[in-house]
KOLSE-83709 format. One record per residue (C-alpha): x, y, z negated; residue number from 1. Coordinates in steps of 0.02 Angstrom, whole numbers, plus 50000, padded with zeros to 5 digits. Each point is the difference from the previous one (the first is absolute). Layout:
<<X, Y, Z>, NUM>,
...
! end
This chain:
<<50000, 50000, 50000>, 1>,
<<50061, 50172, 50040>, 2>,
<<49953, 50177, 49943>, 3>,
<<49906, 50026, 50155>, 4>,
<<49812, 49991, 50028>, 5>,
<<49940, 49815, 50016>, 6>,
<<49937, 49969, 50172>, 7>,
<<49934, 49860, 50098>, 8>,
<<50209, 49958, 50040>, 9>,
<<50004, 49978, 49803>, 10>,
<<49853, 49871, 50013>, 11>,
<<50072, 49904, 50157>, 12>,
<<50179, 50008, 49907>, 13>,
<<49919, 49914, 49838>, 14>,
<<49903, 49885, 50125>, 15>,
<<50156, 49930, 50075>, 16>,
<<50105, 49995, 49864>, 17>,
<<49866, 49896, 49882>, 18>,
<<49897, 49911, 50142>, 19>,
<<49958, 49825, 49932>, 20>,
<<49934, 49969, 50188>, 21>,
<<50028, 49803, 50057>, 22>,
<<50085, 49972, 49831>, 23>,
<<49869, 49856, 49964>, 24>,
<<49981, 49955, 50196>, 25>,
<<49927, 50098, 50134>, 26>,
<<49826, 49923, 49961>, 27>,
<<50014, 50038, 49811>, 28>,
<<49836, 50101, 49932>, 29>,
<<50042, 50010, 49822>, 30>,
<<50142, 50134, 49986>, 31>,
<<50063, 50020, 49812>, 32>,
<<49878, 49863, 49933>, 33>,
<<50148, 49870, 50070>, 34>,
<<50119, 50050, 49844>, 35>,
<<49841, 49927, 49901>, 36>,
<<50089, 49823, 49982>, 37>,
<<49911, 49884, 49904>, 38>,
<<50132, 49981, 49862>, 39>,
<<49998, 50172, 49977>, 40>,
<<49790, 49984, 49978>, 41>,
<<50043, 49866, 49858>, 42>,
<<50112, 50108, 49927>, 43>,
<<49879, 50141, 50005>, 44>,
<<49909, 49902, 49861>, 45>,
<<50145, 50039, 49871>, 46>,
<<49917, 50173, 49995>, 47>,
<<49849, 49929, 49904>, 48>,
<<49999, 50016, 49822>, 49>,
<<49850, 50071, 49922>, 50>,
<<49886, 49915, 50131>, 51>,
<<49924, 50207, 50004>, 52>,
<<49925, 50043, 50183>, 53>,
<<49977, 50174, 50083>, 54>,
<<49902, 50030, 50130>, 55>,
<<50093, 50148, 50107>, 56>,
<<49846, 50028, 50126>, 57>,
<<49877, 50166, 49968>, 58>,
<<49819, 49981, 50033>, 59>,
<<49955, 49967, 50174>, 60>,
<<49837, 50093, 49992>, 61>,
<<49936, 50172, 50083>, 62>,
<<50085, 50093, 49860>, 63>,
<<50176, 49965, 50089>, 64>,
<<50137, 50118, 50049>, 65>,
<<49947, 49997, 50194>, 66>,
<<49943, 50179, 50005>, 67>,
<<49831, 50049, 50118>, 68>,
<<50020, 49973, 50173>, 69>,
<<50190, 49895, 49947>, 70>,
<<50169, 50022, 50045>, 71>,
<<49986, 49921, 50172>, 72>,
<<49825, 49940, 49986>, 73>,
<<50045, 49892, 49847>, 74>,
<<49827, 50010, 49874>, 75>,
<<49977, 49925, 49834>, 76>,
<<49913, 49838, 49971>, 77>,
<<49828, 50005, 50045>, 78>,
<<49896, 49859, 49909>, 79>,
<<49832, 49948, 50010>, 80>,
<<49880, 49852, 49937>, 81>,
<<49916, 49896, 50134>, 82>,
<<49900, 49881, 49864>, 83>,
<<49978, 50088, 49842>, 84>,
<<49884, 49998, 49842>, 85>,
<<49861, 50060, 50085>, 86>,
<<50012, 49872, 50125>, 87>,
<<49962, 49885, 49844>, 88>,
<<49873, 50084, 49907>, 89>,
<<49905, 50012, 50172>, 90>,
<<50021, 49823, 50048>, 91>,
<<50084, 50042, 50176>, 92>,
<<50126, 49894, 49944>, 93>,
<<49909, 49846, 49993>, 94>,
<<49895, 50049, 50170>, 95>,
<<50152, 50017, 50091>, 96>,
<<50126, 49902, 49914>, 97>,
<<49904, 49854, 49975>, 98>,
<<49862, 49996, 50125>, 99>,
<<49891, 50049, 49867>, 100>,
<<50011, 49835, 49889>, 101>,
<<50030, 50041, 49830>, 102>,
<<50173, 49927, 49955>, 103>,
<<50042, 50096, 49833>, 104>,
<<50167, 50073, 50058>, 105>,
<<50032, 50186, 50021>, 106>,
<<50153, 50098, 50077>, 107>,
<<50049, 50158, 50045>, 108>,
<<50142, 50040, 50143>, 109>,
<<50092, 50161, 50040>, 110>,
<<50101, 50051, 50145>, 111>,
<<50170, 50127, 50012>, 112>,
<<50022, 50131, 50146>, 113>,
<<50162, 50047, 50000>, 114>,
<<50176, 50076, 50063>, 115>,
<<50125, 49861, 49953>, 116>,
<<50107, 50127, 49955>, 117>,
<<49890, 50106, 49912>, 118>,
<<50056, 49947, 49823>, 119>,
<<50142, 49886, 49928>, 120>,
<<50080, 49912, 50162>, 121>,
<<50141, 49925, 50073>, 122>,
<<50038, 50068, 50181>, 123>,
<<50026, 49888, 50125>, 124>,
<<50158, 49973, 50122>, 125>,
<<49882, 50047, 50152>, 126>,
<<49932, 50148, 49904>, 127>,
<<50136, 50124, 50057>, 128>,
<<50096, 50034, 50164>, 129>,
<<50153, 50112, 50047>, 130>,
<<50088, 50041, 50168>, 131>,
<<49847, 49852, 50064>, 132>,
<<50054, 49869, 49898>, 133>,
<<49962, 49891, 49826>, 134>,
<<50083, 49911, 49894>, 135>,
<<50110, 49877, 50104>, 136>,
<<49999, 50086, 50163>, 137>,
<<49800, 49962, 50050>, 138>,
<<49906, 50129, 50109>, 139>,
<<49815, 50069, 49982>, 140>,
<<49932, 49877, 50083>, 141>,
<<50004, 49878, 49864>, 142>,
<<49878, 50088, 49911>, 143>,
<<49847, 50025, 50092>, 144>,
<<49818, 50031, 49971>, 145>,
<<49980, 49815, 49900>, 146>,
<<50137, 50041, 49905>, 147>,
<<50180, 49969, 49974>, 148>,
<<50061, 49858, 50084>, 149>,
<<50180, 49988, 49934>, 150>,
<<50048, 50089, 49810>, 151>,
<<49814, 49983, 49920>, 152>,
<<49978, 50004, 49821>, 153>,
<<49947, 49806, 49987>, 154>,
<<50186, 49953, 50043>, 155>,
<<50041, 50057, 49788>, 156>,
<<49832, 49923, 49943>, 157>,
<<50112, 49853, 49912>, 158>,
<<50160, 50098, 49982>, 159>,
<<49971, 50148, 49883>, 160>,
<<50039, 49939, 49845>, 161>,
<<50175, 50008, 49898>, 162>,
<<50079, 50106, 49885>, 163>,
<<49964, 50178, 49985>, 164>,
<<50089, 50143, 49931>, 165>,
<<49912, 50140, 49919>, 166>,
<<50141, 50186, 50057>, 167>,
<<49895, 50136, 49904>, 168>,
<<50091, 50147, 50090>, 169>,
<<49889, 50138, 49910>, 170>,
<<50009, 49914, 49822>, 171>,
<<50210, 49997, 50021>, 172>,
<<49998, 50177, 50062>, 173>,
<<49903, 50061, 49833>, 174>,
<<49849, 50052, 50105>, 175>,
<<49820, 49935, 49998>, 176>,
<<50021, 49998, 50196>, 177>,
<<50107, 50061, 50122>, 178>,
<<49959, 50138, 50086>, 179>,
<<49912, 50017, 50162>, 180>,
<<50146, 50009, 50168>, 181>,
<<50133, 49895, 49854>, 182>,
<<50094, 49894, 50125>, 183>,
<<50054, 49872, 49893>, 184>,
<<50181, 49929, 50019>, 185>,
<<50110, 49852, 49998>, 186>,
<<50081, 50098, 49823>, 187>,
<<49832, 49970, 49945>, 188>,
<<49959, 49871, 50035>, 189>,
<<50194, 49932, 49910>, 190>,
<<49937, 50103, 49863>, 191>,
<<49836, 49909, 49951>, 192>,
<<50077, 49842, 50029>, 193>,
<<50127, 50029, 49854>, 194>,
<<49886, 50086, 49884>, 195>,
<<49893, 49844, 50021>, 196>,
<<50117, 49888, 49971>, 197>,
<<49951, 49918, 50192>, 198>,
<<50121, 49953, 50164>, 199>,
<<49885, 49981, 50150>, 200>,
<<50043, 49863, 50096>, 201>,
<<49941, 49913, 50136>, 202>,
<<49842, 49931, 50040>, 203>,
<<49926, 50124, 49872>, 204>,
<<49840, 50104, 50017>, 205>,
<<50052, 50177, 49952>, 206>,
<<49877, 50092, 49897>, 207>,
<<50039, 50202, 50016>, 208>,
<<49908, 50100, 49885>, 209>,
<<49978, 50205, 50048>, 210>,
<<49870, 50022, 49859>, 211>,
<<49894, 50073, 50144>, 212>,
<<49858, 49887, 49991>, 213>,
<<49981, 50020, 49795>, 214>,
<<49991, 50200, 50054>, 215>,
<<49870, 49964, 50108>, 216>,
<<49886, 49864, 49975>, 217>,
<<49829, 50055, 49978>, 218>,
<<50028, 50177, 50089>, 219>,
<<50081, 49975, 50152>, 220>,
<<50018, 50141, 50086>, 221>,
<<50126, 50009, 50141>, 222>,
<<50067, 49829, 49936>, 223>,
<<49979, 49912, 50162>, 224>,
<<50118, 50074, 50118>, 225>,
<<50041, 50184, 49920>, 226>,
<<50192, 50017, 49912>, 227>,
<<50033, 49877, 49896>, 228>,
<<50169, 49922, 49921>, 229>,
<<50057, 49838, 50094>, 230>,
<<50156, 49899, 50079>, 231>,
<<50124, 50108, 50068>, 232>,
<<50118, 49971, 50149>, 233>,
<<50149, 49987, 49872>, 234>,
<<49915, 49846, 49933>, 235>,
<<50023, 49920, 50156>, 236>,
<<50146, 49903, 49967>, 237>,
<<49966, 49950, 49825>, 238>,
<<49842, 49909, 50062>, 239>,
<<50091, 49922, 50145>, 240>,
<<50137, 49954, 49896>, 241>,
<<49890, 49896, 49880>, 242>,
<<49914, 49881, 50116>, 243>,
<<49848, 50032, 49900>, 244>,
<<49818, 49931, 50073>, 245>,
<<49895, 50147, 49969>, 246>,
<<49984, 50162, 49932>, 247>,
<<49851, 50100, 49933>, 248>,
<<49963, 50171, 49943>, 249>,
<<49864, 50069, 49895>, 250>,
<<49969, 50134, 50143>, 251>,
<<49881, 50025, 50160>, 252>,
<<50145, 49949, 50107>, 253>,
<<50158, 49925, 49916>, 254>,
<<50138, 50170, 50053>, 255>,
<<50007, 50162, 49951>, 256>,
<<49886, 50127, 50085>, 257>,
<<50032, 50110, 50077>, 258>,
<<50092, 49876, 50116>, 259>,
<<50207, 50053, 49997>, 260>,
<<50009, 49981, 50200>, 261>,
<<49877, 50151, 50050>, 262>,
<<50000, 49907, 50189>, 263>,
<<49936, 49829, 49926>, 264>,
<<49868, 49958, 49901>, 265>,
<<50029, 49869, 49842>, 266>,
<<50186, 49982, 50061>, 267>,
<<50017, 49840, 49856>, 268>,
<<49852, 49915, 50084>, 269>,
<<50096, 49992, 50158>, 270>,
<<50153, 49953, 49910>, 271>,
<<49959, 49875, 49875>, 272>,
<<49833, 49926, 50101>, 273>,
<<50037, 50006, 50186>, 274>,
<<50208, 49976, 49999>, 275>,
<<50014, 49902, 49822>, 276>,
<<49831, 49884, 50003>, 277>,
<<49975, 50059, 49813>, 278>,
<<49835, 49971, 49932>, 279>,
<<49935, 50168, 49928>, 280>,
<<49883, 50019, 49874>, 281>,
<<49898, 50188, 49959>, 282>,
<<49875, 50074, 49872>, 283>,
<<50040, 49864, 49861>, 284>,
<<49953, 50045, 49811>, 285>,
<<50164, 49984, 49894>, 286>,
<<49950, 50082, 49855>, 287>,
<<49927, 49879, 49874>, 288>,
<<50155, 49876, 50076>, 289>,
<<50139, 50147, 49959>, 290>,
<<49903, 50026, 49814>, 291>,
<<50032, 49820, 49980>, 292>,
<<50177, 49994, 50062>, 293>,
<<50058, 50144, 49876>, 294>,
<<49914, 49903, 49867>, 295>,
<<50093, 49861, 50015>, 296>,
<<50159, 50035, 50095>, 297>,
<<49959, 49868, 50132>, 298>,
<<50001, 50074, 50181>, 299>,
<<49997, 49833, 50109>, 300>,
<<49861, 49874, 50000>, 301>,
<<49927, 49885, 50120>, 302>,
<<49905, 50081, 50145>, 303>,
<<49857, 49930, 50092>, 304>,
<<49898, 50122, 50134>, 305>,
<<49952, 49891, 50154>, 306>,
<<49890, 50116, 50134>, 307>,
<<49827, 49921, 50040>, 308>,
<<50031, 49883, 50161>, 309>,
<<49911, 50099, 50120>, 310>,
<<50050, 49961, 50182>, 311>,
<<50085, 50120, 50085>, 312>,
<<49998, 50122, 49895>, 313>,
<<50128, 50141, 49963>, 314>,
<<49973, 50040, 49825>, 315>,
<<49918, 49917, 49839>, 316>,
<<49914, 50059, 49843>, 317>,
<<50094, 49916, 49846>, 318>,
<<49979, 49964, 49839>, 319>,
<<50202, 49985, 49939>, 320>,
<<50021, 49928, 49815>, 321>,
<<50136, 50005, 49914>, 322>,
<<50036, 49853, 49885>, 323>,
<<50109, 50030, 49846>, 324>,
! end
């Protein structure tokens, strides 16, 4: 990195220099999930001590961070009931259900309209593109109107679990959270790792905590897509250097915003998604997880957030736990 403006160079230069492109094979779809070896799952399980679990999801309901209108048509969760307690007390259940025969049973169902990236989510390899390509050189025309055809979300359905490492940037830096345009740094990244007592290693899911969502959470504001703290370009080569499997942020979109590059947009997403196949994870809810950690002293526990196996698709709501 140099004193000069980052520019679209500084993205392709970081895109080289880290690409993880035919590392696994040229047919390989899982990017950064591949340092997930199964000996390093079993080892995961070390992490376990108290048996407590922590849910790191927010509510996916219509009080969610997607503003009106959303940040590139995103909305929040829209859900409605199709078979309800009227349906009972009326009896339309048994005329419709049950032809009208009187079998004692009642039920209600419900239904979810929704952006899958509209709350907690992983993105998917296909979800971003740079200079026309995705992760491992593929062109737009593996992702088409059915979907993603190459790089979906279902390829981590039964690889997103391991050991996960709680770095709570804005705790280490004295601050409830960081402030908005904070580009945080490999330095601090080094620096939560020590005052935790934690080496990140590889295969492990990377938990980065701004403090952003605890800010927020509950009155949103410009959370999804105004400034915000996030990944810098200096944390570049920590990440790379790690081999970790994925990363997630308690922010709208994982980097700091405004974007450091003024000619690209989310310069990290092109970096870490499209040239190092890592699995990114945005808008996760560290806070009751960091309350336990300082409790306790114990940032690493196992992990376990597999998307919903939904074909094709480029992103997936989550519910992430964190087992300790």
């Amino acid at each position: 990195m140099t004193s000069e403006t980052p520019s679209v160079e500084t993205v392709r230069e970081l895109s080289k220099r880290h690409s993880n492109w035919n590392r696994w094979g040229a047919d390989d779809q899982k990017g950064t999930l591949n340092h997930v070896t199964p000996d390093l799952v079993a080892k995961a399980a070390a992490s376990i001590r108290s048996g407590r679990r922590i849910s790191m999801s927010i509510p996916m309901d219509a009080t969610g961070p997607q503003s009106s209108g959303g940040f590139g048509g995103r909305f929040n969760p829209i859900h409605l009931m199709f078979r309800d307690g009227g349906d009972i007390a009326t009896g339309t259940v048994v005329d419709e259900f049950y032809g009208g025969r009187d079998r004692h049973l009642r039920g209600t169902d419900d239904l979810i309209i929704m952006a899958l990236q509209s709350s907690t989510q992983w993105d998917a390899l296909a979800h971003i593109f740079f200079d026309g390509h995705m992760y491992n050189g593929l062109t737009p025309e593996t992702v088409t109107s059915k979907g993603a055809r190459y790089g979906a979300v279902g390829q981590a359905t039964d690889q997103m679990a391991g050991r996960g490492v709680l770095l709570d940037v804005a705790h280490v830096k004295g601050v409830d959270a960081l402030e908005p345009g904070y580009a945080i740094t490999e330095d601090d990244l080094q620096e939560a790792e020590a005052a935790h007592g934690v080496t990140v290693g590889p295969g492990d899911f990377v938990m980065v905590r701004t403090g952003m969502m605890g800010e927020r959470k509950g009155n949103w504001g410009d959370y999804a897509g105004g400034p915000a703290p996030g990944m810098g370009l200096a944390s570049v080569p920590w990440v790379a250097s790690r081999d970790i499997a994925g990363l997630a942020v308690d922010t709208w979109g994982m980097e700091v915003l405004p974007n450091e590059t003024p000619d690209v947009f989310q310069p990290l997403h092109c970096v870490f998604i499209v040239a190092m196949g890592l699995w990114v994870g945005e808008i996760f809810d560290f806070e009751e997880l960091a309350a336990d950690c300082r409790d306790d002293g114990q940032y690493d526990f196992f992990f376990c957030a597999p998307p919903l196996p939904f074909t094709r698709a480029v992103g997936s709501p989550v519910n992430p736990m964190a087992i300790k």
